[in-house]
N, C-alpha and C positions, 0 to 999 in steps of 0.2 A: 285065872282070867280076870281081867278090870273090873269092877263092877261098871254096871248099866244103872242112870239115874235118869227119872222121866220127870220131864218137866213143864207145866203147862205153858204154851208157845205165849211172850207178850208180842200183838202184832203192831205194836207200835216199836219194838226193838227191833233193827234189820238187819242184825244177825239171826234172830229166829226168820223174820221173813224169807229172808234168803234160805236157810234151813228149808221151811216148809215146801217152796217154791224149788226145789232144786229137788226132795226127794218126791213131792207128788210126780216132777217131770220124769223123773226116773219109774217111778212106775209104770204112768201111763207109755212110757217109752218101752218097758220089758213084755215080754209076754204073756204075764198075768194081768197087764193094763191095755193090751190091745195090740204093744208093738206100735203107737203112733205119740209121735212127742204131740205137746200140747204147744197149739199155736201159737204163734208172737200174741195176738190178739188175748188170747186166755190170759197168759201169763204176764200181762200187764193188768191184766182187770181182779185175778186171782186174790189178789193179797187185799187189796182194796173191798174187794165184793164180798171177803170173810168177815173183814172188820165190821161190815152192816149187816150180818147177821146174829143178831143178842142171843139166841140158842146155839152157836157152836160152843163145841171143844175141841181144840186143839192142842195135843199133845207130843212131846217133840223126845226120843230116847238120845240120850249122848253117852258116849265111852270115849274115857280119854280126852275129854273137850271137843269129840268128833258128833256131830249129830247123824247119827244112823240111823232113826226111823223116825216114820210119823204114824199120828192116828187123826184123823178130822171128822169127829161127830156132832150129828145135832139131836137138838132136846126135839122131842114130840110129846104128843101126850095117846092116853089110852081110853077112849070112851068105855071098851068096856070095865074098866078096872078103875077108872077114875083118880088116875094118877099118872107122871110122867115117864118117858120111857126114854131110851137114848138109844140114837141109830151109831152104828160106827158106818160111815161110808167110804171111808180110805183107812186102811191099814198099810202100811209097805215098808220094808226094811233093805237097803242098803242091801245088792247082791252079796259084798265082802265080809258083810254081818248075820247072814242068814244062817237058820240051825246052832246060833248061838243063845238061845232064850228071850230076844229082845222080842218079838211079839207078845212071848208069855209073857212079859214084864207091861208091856204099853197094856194087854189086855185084863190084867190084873188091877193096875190103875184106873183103867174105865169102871169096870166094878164096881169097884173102891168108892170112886164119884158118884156111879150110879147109885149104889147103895145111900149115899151121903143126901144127895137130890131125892131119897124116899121114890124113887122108879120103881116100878114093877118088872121090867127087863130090859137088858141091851139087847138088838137086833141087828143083824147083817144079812148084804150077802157076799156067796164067793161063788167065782165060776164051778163049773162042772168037774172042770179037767182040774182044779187044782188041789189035789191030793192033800200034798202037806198040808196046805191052811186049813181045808177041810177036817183033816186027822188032830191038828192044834184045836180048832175048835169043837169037837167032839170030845176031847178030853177036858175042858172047860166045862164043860156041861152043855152046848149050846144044842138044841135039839131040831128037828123038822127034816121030810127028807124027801119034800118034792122038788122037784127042777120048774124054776119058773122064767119064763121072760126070757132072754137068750142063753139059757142054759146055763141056768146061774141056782142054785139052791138060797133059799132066803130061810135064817136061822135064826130063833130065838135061846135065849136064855132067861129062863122065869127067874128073877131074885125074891 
């Protein structure tokens, strides 16, 4: 198999833009993202409205010169621990790439950063129904296990 190399999105290159903007659409368009593409409206203001945010991360997987997934997190911080933390709020990989390790890979590089940023955890969430992610991030170590808000479980990982 190719390897998988992750690489942080520059949003002023739009080849990444386009990257980022094409698999969030994809998510939000599958059934783990609702089953609704994202508006004309979003996806003009998207790429622009990340760029003014100084706390993202944006991470882009490619195989083969193909970009197949993303991850888009932002920095937070943690009153109680007095230190920064990192959300991941989009993960998503490319249906044709899926069960191939590119999660494990994008989630290994958050880490990586988190760790590097002095965080005390990465946090997410993921729906109810979605097994796999769920089971991915269980094996990561991500822990918690109430269902909050539309039936979505919100996960930490202590580093």
């Amino acid at each position: 198999m190719a390897s998988i190399d992750i690489v942080e999105a520059d949003l002023a290159n739009l080849e990444h833009c386009e990257a980022v903007l094409a698999l969030v659409e994809g998510y939000a368009s599958g059934p783990m993202g609702g089953n609704q593409p994202l508006s004309t409206n979003v996806c003009e203001r998207l790429i622009p409205a990340l760029r003014n945010q100084p706390q993202r991360l944006v991470l882009l997987a490619r195989m083969e010169n193909r970009y197949i997934g993303v991850a888009v997190c932002f920095q937070g911080f943690s009153t109680f621990h007095a230190r920064p933390l990192l959300n991941i709020h989009d993960l998503a990989v490319h249906p044709d790439f899926q069960q191939r390790g590119v999660g494990r890979r994008l989630l290994a590089e958050i880490e990586k950063i988190a760790r590097e940023r002095n965080c005390c955890r990465v946090t997410l969430e993921v729906l109810e129904q979605n097994d796999v992610a769920r089971r991915l991030y269980r094996s990561l170590g991500f822990r918690g296990d109430g269902v909050q808000g539309e039936a979505n479980y919100f996960l930490i990982k202590t580093l």
